[in-house]
C-alpha positions as CSV (number, residue, x, y, z in Angstrom):
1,X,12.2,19.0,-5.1
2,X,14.6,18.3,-2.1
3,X,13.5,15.6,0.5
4,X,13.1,18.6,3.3
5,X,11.0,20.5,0.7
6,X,8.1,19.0,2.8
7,X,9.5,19.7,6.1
8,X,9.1,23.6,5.6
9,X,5.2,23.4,4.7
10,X,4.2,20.7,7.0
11,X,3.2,23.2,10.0
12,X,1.1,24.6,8.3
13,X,-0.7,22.2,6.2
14,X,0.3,18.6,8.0
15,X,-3.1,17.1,8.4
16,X,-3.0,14.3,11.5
17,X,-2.1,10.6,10.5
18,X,-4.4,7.8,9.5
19,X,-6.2,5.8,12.0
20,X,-4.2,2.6,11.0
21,X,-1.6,1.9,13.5
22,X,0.1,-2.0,13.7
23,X,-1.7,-4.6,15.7
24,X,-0.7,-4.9,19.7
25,X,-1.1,-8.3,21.2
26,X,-4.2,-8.2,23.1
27,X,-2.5,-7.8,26.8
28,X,-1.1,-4.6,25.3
29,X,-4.2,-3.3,24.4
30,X,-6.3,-0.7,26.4
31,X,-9.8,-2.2,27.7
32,X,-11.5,0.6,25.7
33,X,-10.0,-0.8,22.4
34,X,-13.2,-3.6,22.1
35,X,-14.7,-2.0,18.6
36,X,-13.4,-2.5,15.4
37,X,-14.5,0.1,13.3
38,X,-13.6,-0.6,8.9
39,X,-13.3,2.1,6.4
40,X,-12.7,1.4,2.4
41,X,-10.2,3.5,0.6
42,X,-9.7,2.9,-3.6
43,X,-6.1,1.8,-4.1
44,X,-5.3,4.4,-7.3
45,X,-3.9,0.6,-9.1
46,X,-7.6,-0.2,-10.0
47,X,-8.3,2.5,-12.3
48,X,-4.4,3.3,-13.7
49,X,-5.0,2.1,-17.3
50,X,-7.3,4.3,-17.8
51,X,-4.8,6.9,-15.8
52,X,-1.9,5.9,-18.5
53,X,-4.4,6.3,-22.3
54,X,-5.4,9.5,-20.9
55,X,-9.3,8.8,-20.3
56,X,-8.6,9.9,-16.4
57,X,-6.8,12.5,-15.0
58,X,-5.2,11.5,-12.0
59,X,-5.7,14.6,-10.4
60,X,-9.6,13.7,-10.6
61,X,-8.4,10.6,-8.2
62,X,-10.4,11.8,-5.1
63,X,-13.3,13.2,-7.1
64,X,-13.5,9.9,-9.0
65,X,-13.3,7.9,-5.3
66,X,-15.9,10.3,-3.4
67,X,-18.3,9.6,-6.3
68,X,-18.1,5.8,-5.8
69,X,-18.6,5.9,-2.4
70,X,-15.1,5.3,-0.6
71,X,-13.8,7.6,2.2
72,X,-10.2,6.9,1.8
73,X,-7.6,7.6,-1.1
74,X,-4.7,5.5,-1.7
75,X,-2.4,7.4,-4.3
76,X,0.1,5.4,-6.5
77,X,3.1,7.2,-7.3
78,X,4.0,6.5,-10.9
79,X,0.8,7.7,-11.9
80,X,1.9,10.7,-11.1
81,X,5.8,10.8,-11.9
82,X,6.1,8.0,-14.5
83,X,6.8,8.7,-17.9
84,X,3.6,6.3,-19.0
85,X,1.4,9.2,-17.7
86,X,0.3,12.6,-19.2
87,X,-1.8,15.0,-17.4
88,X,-2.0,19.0,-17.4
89,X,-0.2,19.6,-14.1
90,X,2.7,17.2,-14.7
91,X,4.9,19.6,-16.2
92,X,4.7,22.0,-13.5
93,X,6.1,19.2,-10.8
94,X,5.9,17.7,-7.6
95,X,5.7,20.2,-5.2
96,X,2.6,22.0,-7.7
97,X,0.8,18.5,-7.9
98,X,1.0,17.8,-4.5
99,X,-0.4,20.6,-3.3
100,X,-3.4,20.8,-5.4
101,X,-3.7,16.5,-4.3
102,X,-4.3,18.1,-1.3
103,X,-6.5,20.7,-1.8
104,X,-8.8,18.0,-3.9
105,X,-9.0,15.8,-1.1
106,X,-9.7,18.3,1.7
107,X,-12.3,19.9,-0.3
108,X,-14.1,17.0,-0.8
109,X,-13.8,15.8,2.9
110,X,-11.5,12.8,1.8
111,X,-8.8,10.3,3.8
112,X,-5.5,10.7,2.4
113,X,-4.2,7.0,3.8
114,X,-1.1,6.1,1.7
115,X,1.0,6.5,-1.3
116,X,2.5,3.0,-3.0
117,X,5.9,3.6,-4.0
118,X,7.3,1.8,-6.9
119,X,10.4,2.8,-9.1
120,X,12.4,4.5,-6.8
121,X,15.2,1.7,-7.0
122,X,15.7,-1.6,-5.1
123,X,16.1,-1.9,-1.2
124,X,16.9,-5.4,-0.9
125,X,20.2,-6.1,-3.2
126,X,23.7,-7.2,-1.8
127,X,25.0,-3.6,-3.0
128,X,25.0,-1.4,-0.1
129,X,25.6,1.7,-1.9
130,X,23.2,1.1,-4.4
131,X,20.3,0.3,-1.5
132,X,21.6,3.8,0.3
133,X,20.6,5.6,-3.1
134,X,17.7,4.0,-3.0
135,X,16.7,5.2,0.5
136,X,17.3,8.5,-0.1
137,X,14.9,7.9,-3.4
138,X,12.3,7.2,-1.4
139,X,12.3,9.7,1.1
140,X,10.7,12.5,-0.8
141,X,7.7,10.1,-0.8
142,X,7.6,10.2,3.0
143,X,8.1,13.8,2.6
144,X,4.9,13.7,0.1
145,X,3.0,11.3,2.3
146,X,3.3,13.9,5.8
147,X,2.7,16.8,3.6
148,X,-1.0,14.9,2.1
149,X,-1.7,14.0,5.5
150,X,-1.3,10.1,5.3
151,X,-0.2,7.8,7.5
152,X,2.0,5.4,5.6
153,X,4.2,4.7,2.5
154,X,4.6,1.3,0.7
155,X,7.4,0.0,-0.3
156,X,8.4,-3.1,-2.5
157,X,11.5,-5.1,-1.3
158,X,13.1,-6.3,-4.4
159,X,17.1,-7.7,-4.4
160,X,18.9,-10.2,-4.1
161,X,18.5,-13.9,-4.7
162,X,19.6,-16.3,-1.4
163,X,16.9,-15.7,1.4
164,X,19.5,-15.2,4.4
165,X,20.8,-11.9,2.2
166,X,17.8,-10.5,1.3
167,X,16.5,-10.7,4.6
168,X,20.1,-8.6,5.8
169,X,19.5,-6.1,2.9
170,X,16.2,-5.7,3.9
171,X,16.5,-5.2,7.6
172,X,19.5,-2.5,6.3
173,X,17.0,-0.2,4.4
174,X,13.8,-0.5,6.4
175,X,15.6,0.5,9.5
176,X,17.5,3.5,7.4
177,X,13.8,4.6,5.8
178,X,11.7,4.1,9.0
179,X,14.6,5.7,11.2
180,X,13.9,9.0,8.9
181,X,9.9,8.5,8.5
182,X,9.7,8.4,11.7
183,X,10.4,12.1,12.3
184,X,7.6,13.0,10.4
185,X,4.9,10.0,12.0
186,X,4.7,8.0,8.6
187,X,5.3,4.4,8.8
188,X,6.6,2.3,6.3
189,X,4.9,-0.4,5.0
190,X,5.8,-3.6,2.8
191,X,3.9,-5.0,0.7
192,X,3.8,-9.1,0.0
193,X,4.6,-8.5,-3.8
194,X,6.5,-11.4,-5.3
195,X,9.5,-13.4,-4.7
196,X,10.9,-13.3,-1.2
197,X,8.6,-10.8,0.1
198,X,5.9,-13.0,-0.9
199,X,7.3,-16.0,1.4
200,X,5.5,-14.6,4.7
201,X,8.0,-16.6,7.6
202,X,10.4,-14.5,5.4
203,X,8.8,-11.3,6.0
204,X,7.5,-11.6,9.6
205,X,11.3,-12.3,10.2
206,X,12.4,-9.0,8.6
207,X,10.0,-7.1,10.4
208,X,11.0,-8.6,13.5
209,X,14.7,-7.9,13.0
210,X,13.5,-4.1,11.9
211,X,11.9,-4.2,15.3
212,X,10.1,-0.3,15.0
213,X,6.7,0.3,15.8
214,X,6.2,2.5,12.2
215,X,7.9,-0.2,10.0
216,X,4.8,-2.5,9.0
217,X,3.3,-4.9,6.3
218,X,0.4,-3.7,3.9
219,X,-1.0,-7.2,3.3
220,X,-2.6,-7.7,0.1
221,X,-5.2,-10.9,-0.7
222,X,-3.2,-11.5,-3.9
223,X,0.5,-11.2,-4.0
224,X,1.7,-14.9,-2.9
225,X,3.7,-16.0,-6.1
226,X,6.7,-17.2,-5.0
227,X,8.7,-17.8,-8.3
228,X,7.2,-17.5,-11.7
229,X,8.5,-18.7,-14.9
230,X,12.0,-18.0,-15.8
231,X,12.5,-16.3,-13.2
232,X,10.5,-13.1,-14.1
233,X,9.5,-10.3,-12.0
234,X,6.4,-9.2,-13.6
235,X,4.3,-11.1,-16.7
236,X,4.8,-14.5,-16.5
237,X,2.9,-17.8,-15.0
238,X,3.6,-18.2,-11.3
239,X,5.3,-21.6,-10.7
240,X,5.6,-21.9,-7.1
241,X,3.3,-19.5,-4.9
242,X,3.4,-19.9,-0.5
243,X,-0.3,-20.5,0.9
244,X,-2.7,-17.5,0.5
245,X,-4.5,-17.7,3.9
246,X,-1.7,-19.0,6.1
247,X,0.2,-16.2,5.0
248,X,-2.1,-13.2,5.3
249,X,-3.0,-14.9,9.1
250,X,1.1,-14.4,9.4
251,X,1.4,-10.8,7.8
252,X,-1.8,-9.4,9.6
253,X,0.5,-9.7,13.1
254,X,2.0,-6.5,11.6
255,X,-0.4,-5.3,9.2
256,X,-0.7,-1.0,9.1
257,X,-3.0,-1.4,5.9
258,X,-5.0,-4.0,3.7
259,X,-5.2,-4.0,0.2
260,X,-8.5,-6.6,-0.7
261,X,-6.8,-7.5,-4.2
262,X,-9.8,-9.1,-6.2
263,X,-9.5,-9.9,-10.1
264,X,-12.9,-11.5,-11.0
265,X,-16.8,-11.9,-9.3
266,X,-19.4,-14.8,-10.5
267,X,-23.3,-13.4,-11.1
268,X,-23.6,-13.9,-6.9
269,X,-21.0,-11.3,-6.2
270,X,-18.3,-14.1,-4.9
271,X,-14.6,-13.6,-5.7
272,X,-13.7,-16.7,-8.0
273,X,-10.3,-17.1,-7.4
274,X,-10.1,-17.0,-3.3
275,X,-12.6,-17.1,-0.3
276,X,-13.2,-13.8,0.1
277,X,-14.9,-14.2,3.5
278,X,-12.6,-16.0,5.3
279,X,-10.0,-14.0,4.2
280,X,-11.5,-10.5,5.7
281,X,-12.2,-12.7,8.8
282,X,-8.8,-13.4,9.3
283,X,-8.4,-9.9,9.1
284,X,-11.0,-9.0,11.7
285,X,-10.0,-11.8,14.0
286,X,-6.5,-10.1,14.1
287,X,-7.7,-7.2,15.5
288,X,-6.7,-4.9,12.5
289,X,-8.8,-1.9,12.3
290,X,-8.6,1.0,9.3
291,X,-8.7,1.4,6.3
292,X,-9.1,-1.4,3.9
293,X,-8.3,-0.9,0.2
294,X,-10.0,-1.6,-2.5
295,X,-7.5,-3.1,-5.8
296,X,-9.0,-4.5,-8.3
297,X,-6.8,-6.3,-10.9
298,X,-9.3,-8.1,-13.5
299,X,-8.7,-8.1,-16.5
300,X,-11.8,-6.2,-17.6
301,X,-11.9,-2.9,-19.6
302,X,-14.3,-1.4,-17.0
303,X,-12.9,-2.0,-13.6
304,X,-15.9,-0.1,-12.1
305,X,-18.1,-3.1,-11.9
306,X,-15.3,-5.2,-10.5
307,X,-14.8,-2.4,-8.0
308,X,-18.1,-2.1,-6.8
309,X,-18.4,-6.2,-6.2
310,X,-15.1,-5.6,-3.8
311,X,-16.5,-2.8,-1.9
312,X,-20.1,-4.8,-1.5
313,X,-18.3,-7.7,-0.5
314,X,-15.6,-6.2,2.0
315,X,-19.3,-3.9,3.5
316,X,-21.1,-7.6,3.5
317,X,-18.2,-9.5,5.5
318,X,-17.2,-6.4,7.9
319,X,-19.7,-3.9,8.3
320,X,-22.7,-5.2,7.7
């Protein structure tokens, strides 16, 4: 499928974008904008092992959602593409799968709010040419998003090792995705997922230096490890890890999305390992209103209970 596959069905089926939009100081903010309305989507991440040994077709995704009580559907994209996932419609491709996505989720009266991108190659390295490739991966996923009637894509920012250069890099390929997105009203939205893009003064400067009202942070409750044992991405201890709250208070200035990363509740329905309260107030203090997703990562067989404790808590805090 060709990046401007989208472009030629998006008249007729482009639904309008999210309500998520960045967060305006409050002098730029219309005297009307006083109530903060919350919605809860299901990041697509909570239930994906059971999406990779087959028990759960991901094209059951906004059935599966609706049923549990969330409004809003945020897709993941290798649970679509990757080669760890088999499903009926798979062999029949992108443009096929994307379509029925979107019949599902307009049938059943359901947000489309994002897609997380991962695997599409690495915007942050010192290799120019290899960070243009991976730009132009990504863009059928904005293509995907505008067609599903989303607002946003998330993107990892993954590259190089001295802070000053991955900060460049960065800057280099937001601007390049963000300058294309924004034809087509989908932001672009980085997630705090490990290593620089975990150190939030780090990430507040890049989206400062991107300086475009659709390039964003999706700011999850989880993702602060700095550095983690031999220098691993993925899979091993976290060594050094930047402060949880002082750096969602600093990402939430830019925030488009939150993702309310949980991994385990005691009998009281408390999140063990963070304050769970004072971390959704310091979302509703910063004026963020939307969707707010729902990602849990415990290590429990059954992530529905887990799931369930996230949404009650999120509805306890917020709505009330």
């Amino acid at each position: 499928m060709t990046h401007r596959f989208m472009s030629l069905l998006l008249a007729c089926f482009m639904l309008a974008s999210c309500n998520n939009q960045p967060n305006k100081p409050a002098e730029e903010m219309d005297d009307t904008a006083t109530v903060q309305e919350f919605n809860i989507s299901l990041a697509q991440w909570s239930i994906h092992n059971q999406i990779w040994e087959g028990s759960m077709d991901p094209m059951d995704f906004a059935a599966v959602a609706k049923d549990l009580g969330y409004t809003g559907l945020e897709y993941v994209n290798h649970l679509y593409v990757g080669d760890q996932v088999n499903y009926p419609l798979k062999e029949q491709g992108l443009e096929a799968v994307l379509k029925e996505l979107k019949h599902r989720s307009d049938s059943l009266g359901m947000t489309n709010v994002l897609i997380m991108v991962d695997g599409e190659g690495d915007l942050s390295l010192d290799d120019e040419a290899t960070t243009t490739e991976a730009v132009e991966n990504h863009k059928k996923w904005v293509d995907a998003a505008a067609f599903l009637g989303c607002h946003a894509i998330r993107v990892n920012l993954f590259g190089s090792d001295e802070a000053d250069a991955w900060v460049t890099n960065s800057v280099r390929s937001l601007k390049a995705l963000s300058t294309y997105a924004a034809e087509q009203n989908i932001s672009v939205l980085v997630e705090n997922h490990g290593g620089f893009s975990s150190d939030a003064k780090l990430l507040t400067r890049v989206m400062q230096e991107v300086g475009m009202d659709n390039c964003g942070t999706l700011v999850d409750f989880g993702n602060f490890c700095l550095r983690r044992e031999n220098d691993a991405r993925w899979g091993a201890p976290c060594v050094e890890e930047y402060d949880r709250y002082k750096g969602i208070e600093e990402l939430m200035q830019y925030a488009h999305g939150v993702s309310a990363k949980s991994y385990a509740f005691d009998e009281s329905g408390n999140e063990t390992s963070m304050d769970f309260p004072r971390i959704l107030n310091i979302v509703k203090d910063s004026g963020f209103s939307g969707f707010i997703g729902v990602e849990f990562e415990g290590p429990d067989a059954d992530p529905l209970p887990g799931m369930a404790a996230t949404k009650a808590l999120i509805e306890k805090t917020l709505i009330h």
